[in-house]
C-alpha positions as CSV (number, residue, x, y, z in Angstrom):
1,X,-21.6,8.5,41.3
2,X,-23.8,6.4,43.9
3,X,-26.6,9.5,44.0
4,X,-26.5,10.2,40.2
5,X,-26.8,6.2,39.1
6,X,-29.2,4.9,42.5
7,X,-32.5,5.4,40.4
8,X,-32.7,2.4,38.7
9,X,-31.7,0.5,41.6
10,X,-34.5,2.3,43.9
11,X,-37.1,1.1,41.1
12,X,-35.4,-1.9,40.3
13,X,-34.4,-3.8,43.5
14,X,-36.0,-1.8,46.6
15,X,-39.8,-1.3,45.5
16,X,-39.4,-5.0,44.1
17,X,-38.3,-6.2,47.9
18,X,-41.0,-4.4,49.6
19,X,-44.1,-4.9,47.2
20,X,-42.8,-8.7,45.9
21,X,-42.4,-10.0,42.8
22,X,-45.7,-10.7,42.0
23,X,-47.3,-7.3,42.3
24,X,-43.8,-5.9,41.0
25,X,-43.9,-7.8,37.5
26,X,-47.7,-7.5,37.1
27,X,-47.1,-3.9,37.0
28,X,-44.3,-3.7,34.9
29,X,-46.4,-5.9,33.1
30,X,-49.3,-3.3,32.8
31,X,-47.3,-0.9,31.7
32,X,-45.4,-2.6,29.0
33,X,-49.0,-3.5,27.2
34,X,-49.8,0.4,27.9
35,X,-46.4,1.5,26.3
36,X,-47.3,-1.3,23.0
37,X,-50.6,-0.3,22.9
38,X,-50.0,3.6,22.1
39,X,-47.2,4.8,19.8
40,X,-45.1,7.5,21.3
41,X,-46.2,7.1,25.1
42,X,-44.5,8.4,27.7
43,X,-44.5,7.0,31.3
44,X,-44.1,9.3,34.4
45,X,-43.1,8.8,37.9
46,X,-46.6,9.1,39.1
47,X,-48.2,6.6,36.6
48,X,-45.3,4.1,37.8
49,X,-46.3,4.7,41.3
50,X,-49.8,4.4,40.7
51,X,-49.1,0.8,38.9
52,X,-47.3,-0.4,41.5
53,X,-49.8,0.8,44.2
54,X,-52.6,-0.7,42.4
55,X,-51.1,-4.1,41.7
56,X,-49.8,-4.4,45.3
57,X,-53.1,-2.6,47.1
58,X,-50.3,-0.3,49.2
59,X,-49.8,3.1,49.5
60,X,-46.7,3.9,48.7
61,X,-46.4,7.6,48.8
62,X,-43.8,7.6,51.7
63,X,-41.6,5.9,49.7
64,X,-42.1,7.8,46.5
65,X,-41.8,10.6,48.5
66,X,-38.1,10.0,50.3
67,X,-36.6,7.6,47.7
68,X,-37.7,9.2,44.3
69,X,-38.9,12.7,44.8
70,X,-36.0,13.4,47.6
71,X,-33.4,11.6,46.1
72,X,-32.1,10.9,49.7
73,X,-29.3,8.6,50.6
74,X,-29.0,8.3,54.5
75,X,-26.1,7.5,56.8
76,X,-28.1,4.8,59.4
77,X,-26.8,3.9,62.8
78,X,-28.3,1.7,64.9
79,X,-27.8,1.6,68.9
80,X,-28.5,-1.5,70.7
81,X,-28.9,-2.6,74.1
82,X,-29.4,-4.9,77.2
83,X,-32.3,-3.5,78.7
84,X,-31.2,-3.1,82.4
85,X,-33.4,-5.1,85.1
86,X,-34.7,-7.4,82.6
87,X,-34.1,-10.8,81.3
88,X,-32.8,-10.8,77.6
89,X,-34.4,-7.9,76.4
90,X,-33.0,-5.8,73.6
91,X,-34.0,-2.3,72.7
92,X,-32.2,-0.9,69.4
93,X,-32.7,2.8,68.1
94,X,-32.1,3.4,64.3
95,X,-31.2,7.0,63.4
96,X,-30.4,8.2,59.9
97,X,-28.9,11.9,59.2
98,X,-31.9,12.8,57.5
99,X,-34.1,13.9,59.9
100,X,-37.5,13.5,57.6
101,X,-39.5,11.4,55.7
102,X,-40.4,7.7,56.5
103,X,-38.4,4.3,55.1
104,X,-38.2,0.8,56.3
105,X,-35.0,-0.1,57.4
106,X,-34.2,-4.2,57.5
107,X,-33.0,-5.6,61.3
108,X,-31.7,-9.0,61.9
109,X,-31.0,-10.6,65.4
110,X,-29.2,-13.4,65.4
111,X,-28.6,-15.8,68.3
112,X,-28.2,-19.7,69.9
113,X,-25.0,-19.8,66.9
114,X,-27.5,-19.3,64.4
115,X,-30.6,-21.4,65.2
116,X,-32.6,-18.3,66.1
117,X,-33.2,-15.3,63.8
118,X,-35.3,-12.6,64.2
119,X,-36.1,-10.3,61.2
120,X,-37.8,-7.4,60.7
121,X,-38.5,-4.1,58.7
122,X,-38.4,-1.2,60.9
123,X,-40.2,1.6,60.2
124,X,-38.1,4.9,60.6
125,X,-40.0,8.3,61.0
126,X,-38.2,11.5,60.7
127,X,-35.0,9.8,61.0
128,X,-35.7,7.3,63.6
129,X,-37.1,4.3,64.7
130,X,-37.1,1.9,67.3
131,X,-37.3,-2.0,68.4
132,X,-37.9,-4.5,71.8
133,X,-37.1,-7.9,71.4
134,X,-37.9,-10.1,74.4
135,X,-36.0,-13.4,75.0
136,X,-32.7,-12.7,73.7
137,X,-29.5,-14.4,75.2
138,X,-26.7,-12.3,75.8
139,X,-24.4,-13.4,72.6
140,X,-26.3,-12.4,70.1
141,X,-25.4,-10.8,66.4
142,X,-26.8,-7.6,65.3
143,X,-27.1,-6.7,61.5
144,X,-28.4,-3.9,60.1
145,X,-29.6,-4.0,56.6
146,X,-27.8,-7.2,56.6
147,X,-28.5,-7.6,52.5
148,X,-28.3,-4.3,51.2
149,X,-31.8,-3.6,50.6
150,X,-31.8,0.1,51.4
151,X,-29.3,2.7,49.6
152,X,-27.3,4.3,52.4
153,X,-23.6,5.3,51.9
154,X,-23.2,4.1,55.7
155,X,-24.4,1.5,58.2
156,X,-23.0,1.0,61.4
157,X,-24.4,-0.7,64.8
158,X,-23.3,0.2,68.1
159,X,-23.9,-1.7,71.4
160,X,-24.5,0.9,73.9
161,X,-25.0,1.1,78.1
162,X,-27.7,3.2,78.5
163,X,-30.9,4.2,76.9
164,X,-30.8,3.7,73.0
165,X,-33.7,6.6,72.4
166,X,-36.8,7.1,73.7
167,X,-39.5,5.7,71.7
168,X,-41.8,3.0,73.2
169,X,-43.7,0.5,71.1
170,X,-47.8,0.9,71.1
171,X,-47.3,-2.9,72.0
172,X,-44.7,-4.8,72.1
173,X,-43.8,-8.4,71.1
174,X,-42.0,-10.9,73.0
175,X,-40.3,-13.4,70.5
C-alpha cells in the first residue's frame, strides 16, 4: 500500500522540503490560476515539473526522474566509520538497493550531548553516496534521514571497521 499511495506524498511533502515553501506555493499557485483560468484543463506531470522548476530556478529532472517516473522506493543503509590514523574523522557510505538514478538522502551527526549538529543532504548517484566530516569526537550519534523526508521502506546505519566505500570527495570540508 506504501508504493500505490507514496505520490501525493512525493509531490506533497518531498519536492516542498527540497525546493521550500516559497517556490513550492508560488507554483501551486500558478497553476491553480492556470486551472481557473481555462475550463476543462488538465495538468500533467511535466507541466508540474516545469512550475516548480521555474519558480525555484532548479533543475529538477533527477528527481522527476527516480521519484515520479520510477516510482522507486529504496532500502538505504549507511556505513560509518573512524577514519584510522586520523583525529575525529568520520567517513559514512550510503547505499540504496537501487542501483540507479540520483536522490538526496538527509545525514545528521550529532555530538558534545547535543551542542554540535552537523546536517546535510547527500547526494546518492547510482545507489551511493559518500561523506567526511572532520572534528568529530568519538561519541557521536548517527541518523539517517532522521525526519523522514525520503520514502524508503528501510533505513539502517551501521558503524563499521574498515573502509565504508570508496568514493573521495572533490574537496572536502572540515567542520
Amino acid at each position: 500500500e506504501q508504493v500505490a499511495n507514496y505520490g501525493a506524498y512525493v509531490v506533497g511533502d518531498m519536492i516542498r522540503l527540497r525546493i521550500g515553501d516559497y517556490s513550492y506555493f508560488g507554483a501551486l499557485d500558478r497553476l491553480a490560476e492556470r486551472i481557473a483560468s481555462v475550463p476543462s484543463s488538465r495538468i500533467s506531470t511535466d507541466d508540474l515539473q516545469a512550475a516548480f522548476e521555474e519558480s525555484s530556478n532548479q533543475d529538477l529532472g533527477d528527481f522527476f526522474d527516480y521519484w515520479v517516473h520510477g516510482g522507486f522506493v529504496p532500502e538505504v543503509s549507511l556505513s560509518i566509520r573512524h577514519v584510522e590514523n586520523s583525529v575525529g574523522v568520520l567517513h559514512g557510505c550510503i547505499e540504496t538497493n537501487i542501483p540507479f538514478g540520483r536522490m538526496d538522502i538527509p545525514v545528521e551527526i550529532v555530538d558534545q550531548d547535543g551542542a554540535r549538529t552537523v546536517a546535510a543532504m547527500i547526494d546518492v548517484v547510482d545507489g551511493r553516496g559518500s561523506f567526511w566530516i572532520a572534528n568529530r569526537d568519538d561519541n557521536v550519534q548517527v541518523k539517517l534521514d532522521p525526519r523522514g523526508m525520503i520514502l524508503a521502506y528501510q533505513r539502517e546505519v551501521e558503524w563499521v571497521t574498515e573502509q565504508a566505500c570508496d568514493l573521495r570527495p572533490k574537496n572536502p570540508r572540515s567542520e
